[in-house]
PyMOL CGO cylinders between C-alpha atoms (Angstrom):
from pymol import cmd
from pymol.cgo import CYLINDER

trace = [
    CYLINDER, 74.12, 133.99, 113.45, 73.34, 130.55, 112.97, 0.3, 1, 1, 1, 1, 1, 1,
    CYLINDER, 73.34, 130.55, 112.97, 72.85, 128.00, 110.71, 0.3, 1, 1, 1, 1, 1, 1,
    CYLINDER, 72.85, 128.00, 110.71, 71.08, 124.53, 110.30, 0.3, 1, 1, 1, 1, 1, 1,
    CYLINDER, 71.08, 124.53, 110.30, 73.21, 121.62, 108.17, 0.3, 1, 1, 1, 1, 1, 1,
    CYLINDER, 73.21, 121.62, 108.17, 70.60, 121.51, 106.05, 0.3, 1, 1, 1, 1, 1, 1,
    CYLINDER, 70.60, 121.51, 106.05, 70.86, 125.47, 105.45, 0.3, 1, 1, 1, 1, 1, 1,
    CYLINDER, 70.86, 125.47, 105.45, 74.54, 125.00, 105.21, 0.3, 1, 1, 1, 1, 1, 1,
    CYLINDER, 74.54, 125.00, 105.21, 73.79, 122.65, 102.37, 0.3, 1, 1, 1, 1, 1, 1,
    CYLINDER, 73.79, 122.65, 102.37, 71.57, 124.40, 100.42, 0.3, 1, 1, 1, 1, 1, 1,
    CYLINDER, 71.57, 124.40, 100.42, 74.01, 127.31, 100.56, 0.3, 1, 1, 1, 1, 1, 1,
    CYLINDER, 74.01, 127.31, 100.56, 76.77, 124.84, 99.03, 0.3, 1, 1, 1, 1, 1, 1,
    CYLINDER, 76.77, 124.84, 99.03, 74.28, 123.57, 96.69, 0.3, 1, 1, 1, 1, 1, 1,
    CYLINDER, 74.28, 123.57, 96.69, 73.32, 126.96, 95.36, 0.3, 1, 1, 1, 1, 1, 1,
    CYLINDER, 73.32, 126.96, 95.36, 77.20, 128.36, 94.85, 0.3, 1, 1, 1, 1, 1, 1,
    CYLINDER, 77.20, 128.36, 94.85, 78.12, 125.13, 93.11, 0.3, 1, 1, 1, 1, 1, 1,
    CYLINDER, 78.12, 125.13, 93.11, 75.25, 125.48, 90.95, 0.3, 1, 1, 1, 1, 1, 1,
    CYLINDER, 75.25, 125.48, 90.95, 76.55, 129.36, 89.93, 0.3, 1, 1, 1, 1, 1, 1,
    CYLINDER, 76.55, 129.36, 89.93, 79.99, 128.02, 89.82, 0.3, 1, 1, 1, 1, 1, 1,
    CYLINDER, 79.99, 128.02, 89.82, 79.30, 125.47, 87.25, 0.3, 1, 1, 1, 1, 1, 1,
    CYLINDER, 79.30, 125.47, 87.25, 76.95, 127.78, 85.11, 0.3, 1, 1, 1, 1, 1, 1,
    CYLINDER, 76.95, 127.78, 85.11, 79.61, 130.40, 84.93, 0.3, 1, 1, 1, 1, 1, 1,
    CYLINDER, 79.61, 130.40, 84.93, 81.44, 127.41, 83.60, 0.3, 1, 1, 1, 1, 1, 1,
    CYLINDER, 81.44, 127.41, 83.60, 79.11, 127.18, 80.91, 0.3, 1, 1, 1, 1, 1, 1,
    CYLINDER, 79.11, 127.18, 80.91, 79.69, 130.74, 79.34, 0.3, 1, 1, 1, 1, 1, 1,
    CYLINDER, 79.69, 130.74, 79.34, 82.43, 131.14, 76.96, 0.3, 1, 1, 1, 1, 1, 1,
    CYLINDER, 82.43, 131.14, 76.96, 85.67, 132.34, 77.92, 0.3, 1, 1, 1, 1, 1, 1,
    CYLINDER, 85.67, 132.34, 77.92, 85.65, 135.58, 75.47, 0.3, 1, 1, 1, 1, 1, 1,
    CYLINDER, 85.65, 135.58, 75.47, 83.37, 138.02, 75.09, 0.3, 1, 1, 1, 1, 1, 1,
    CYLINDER, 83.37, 138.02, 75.09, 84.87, 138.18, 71.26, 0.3, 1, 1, 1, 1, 1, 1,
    CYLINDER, 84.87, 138.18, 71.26, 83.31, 134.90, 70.41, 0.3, 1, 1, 1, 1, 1, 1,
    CYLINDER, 83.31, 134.90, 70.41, 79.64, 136.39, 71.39, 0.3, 1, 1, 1, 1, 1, 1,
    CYLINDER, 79.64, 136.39, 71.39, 80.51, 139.36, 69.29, 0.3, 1, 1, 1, 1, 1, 1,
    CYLINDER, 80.51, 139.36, 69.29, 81.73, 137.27, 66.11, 0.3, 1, 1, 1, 1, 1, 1,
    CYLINDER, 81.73, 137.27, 66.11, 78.42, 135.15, 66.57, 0.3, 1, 1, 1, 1, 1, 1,
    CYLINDER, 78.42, 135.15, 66.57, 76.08, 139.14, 66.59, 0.3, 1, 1, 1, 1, 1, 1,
    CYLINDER, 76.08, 139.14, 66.59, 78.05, 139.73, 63.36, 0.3, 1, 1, 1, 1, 1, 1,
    CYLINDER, 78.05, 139.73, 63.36, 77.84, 136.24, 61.97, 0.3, 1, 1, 1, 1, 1, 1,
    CYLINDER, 77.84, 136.24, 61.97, 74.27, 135.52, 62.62, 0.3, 1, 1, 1, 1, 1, 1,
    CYLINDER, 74.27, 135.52, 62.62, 72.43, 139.14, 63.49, 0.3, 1, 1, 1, 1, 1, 1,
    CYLINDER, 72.43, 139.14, 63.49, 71.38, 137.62, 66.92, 0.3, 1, 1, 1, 1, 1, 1,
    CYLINDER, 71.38, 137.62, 66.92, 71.01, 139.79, 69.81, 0.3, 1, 1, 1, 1, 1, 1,
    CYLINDER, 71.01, 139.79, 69.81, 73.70, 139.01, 72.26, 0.3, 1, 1, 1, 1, 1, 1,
    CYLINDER, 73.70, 139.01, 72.26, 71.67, 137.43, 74.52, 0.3, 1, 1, 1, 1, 1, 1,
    CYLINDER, 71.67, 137.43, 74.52, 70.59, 135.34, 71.67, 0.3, 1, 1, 1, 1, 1, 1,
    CYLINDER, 70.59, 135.34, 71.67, 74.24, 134.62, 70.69, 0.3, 1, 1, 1, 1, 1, 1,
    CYLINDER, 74.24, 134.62, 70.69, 75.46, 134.02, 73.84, 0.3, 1, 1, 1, 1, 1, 1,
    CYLINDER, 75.46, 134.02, 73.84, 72.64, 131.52, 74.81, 0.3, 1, 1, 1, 1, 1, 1,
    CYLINDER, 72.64, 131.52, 74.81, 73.97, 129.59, 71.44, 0.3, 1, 1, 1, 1, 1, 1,
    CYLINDER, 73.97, 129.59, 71.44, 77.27, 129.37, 72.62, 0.3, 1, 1, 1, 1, 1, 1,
    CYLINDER, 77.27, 129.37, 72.62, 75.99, 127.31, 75.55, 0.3, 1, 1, 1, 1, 1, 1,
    CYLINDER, 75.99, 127.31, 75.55, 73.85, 125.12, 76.85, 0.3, 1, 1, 1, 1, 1, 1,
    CYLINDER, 73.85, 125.12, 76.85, 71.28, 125.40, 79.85, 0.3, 1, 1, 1, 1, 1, 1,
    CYLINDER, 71.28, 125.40, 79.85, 72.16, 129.13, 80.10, 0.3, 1, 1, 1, 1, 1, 1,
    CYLINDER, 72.16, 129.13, 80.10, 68.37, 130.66, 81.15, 0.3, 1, 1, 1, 1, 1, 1,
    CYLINDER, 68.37, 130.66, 81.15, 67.51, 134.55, 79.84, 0.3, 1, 1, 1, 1, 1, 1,
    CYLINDER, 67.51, 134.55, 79.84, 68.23, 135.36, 83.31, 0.3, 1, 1, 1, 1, 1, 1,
    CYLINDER, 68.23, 135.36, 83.31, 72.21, 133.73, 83.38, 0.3, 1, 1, 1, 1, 1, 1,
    CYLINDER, 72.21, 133.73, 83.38, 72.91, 135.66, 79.68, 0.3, 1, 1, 1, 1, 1, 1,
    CYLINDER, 72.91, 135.66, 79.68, 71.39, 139.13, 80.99, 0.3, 1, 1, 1, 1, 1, 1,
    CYLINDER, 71.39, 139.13, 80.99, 73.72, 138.88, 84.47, 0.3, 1, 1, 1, 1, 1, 1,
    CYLINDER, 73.72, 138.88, 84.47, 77.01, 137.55, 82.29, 0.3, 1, 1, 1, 1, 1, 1,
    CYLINDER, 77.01, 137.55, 82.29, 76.36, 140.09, 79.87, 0.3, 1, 1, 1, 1, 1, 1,
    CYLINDER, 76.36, 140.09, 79.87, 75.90, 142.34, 82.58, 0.3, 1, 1, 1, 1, 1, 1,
    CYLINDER, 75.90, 142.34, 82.58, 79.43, 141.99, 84.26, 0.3, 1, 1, 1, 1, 1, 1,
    CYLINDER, 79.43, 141.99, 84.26, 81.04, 141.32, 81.32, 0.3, 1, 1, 1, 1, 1, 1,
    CYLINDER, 81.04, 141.32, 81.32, 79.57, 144.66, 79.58, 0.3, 1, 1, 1, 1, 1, 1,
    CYLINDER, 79.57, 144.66, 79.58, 83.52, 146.44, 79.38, 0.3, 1, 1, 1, 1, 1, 1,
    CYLINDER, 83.52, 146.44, 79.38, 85.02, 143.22, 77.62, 0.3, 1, 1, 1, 1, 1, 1,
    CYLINDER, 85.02, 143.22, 77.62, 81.37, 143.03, 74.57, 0.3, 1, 1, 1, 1, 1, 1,
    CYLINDER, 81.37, 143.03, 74.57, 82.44, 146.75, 74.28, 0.3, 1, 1, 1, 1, 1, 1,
    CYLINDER, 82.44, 146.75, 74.28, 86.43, 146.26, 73.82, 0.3, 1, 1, 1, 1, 1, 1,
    CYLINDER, 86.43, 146.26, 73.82, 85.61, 142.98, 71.41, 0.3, 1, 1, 1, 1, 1, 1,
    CYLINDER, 85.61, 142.98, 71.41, 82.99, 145.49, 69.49, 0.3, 1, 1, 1, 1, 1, 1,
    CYLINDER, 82.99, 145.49, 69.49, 85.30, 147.98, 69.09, 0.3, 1, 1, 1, 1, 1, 1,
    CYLINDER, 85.30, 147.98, 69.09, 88.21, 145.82, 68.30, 0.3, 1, 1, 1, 1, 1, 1,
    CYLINDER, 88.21, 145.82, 68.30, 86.00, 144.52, 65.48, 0.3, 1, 1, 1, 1, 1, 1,
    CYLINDER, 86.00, 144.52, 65.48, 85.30, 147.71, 63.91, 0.3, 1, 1, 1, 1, 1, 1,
]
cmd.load_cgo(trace, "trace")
């Protein structure tokens, strides 16, 4: 298969783009858990306040793959 330069850029462009908002999202899921407890946000809503530019659809997929470490920093909590 193959592909145009300007394909090839786009491509670039689009992982650099998920690269730096991963960078966004905070390093622990125990800080999005401390803000739920804190504040009584959802943790979408918390962990959109921990960062900036973070769209509902960038919280639901972090959230998503980071579902085992929100449960471990919930039950830590507890």
């Amino acid at each position: 298969m193959k592909i145009t330069k300007q394909q090839l850029k786009q491509i670039i462009k689009e992982e650099i783009s998920k690269i730096m908002s991963e960078a966004a999202v905070p390093h622990s899921a125990q800080h999005v858990v401390n803000k739920m407890k804190k504040t009584g946000l959802s943790a979408k809503e918390a962990l959109k306040s921990l960062t900036t530019d973070l769209s509902d659809e960038e919280a639901e997929r972090w959230l998503e793959r980071h579902k085992d470490e929100m449960d471990s920093a919930k039950k830590g909590d507890e």
